[in-house]
C-alpha positions in Angstrom: 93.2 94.4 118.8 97.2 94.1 118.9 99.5 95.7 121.2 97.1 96.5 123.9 95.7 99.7 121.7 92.4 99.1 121.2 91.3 102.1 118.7 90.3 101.3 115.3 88.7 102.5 112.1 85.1 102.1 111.6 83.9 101.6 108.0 80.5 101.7 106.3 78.5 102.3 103.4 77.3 105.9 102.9 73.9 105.1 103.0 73.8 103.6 106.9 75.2 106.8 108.3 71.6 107.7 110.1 72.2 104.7 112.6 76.0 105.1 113.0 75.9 106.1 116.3 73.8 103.0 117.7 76.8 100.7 115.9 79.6 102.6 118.7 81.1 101.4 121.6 80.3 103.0 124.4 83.1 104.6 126.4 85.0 105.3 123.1 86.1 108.3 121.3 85.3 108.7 117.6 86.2 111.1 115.0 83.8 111.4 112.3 85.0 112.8 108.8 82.4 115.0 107.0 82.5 116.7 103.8 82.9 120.2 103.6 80.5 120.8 101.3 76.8 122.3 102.9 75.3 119.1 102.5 77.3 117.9 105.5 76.4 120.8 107.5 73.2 118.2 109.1 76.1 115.6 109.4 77.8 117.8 111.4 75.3 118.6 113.7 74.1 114.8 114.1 77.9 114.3 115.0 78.3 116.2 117.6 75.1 115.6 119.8 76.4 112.0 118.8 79.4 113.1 121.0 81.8 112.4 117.8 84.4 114.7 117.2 83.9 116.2 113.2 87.2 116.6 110.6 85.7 118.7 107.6 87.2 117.2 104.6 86.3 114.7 101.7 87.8 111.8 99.4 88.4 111.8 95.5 85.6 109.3 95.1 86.3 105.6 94.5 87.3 106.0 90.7 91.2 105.3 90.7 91.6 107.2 87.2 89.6 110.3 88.5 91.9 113.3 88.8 92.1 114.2 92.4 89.5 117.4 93.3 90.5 119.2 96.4 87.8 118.8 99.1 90.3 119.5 101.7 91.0 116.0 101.9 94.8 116.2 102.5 94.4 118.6 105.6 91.4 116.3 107.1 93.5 113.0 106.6 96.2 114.6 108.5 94.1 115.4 111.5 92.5 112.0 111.4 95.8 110.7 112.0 96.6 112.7 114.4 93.3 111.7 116.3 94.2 107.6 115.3 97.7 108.3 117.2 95.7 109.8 120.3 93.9 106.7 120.8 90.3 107.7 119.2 88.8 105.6 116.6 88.1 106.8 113.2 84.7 106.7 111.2 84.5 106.8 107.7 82.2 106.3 105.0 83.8 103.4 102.9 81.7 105.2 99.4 82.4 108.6 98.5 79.9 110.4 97.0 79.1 110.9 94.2 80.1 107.2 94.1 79.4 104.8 92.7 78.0 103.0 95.8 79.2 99.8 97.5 83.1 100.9 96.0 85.4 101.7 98.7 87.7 104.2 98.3 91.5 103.6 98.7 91.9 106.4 101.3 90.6 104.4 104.1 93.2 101.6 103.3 96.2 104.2 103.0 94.8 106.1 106.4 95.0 102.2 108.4 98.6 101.6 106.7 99.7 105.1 108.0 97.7 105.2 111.4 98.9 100.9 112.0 94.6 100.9 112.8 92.7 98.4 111.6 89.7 98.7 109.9 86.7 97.6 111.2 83.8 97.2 108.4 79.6 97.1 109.9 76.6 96.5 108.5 73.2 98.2 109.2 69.8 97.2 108.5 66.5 97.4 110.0 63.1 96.0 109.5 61.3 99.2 108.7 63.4 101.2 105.8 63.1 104.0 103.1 65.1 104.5 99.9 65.9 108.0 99.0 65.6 106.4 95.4 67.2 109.8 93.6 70.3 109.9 95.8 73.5 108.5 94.5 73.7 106.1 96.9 69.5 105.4 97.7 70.6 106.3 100.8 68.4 104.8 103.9 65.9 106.2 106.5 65.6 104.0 109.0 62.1 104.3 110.4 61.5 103.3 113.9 59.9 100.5 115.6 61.2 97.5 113.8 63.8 95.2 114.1 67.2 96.1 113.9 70.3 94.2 112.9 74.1 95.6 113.6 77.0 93.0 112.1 80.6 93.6 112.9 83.6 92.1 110.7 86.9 91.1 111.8 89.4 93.8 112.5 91.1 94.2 109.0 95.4 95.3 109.4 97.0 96.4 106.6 100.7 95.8 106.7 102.9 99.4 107.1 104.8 98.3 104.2 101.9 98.2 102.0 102.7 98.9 98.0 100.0 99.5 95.9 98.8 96.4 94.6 98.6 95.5 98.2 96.5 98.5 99.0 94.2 97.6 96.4 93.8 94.2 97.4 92.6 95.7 101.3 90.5 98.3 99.2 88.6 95.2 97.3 88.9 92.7 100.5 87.3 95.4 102.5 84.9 96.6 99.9 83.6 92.4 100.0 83.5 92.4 103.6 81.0 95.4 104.0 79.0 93.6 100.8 79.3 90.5 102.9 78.2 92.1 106.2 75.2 93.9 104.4 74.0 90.5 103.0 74.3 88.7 106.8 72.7 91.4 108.2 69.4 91.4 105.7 69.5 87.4 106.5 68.8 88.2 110.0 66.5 89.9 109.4 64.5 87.8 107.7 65.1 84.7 110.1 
């Protein structure tokens, strides 16, 4: 990382969140941003006996045109800086639901301009997985007893004087890099 601060933001897709945890650092400190909603009332709980700190709050989905909905998003992103500036590394889904999947979002891109953080994009898989097939995302149970494959991409900086169209290139460059990852990490596994 650069200038001796060695936090970061940790990226994924949605649908790996059940083996976050093993993809952590040890001796780190991570805060986890969960949606408000009761759905993410079991993400909370899994958080903390994870030992993650949990914001409550929720992105606008990865649709630029979509009109904004307020999941207390603002409030959350402000207390995830806060935490970035403290030294603990951020975790976010890349995906928001209700998606579409494998689409970032922009506000992970904005939150490493602000926080000067990069962005650090994994990839999950294991041998032995089930589809939740009606989900929005066919999000993954990872079942135990197989193989198991964690890939890490190079720490991603986006620049402080980031416009726009430069935040949307990180979105897409990011958003290839997890695709990129998930694709390694299935080759693996197959070796």
């Amino acid at each position: 990382m650069q200038n001796g601060d060695d936090s970061y933001i940790k990226a994924m897709w949605h649908r790996n969140i059940l083996m976050a945890p093993l993809s952590m650092l040890k001796k780190k400190s991570y805060a986890s941003l969960i949606t408000p909603h009761e759905d993410g009332e079991v993400g909370v709980a899994y958080a903390l006996i994870s030992g993650f700190k949990v914001v409550r709050g929720s992105g606008t989905g990865s649709s630029h045109d979509k009109k904004p909905k307020d999941k207390k998003g603002a409030a959350a992103f402000r207390k995830l800086l806060r935490y970035l500036s403290d030294g603990t590394c951020g975790w976010i889904t890349a995906d928001i639901p209700p998606g579409p999947k494998f689409e970032c979002g922009k506000g992970i891109i904005v939150l490493s301009r602000l926080s000067q953080k990069p962005i650090m994009a994994t990839a999950i898989r294991t041998q032995n997985e089930a589809y939740i097939k009606k989900s929005w995302d066919q999000f993954i149970i990872h079942k135990p007893f197989g193989k198991l494959v964690i890939a890490y991409g190079k720490p991603i900086y986006v620049p402080k004087d980031a416009d726009d169209e430069m935040i949307e290139a990180y979105r897409l460059k990011l958003e290839k890099n997890l695709n990129e990852l998930h694709e390694k990490a299935e080759n693996l596994l197959k070796g």
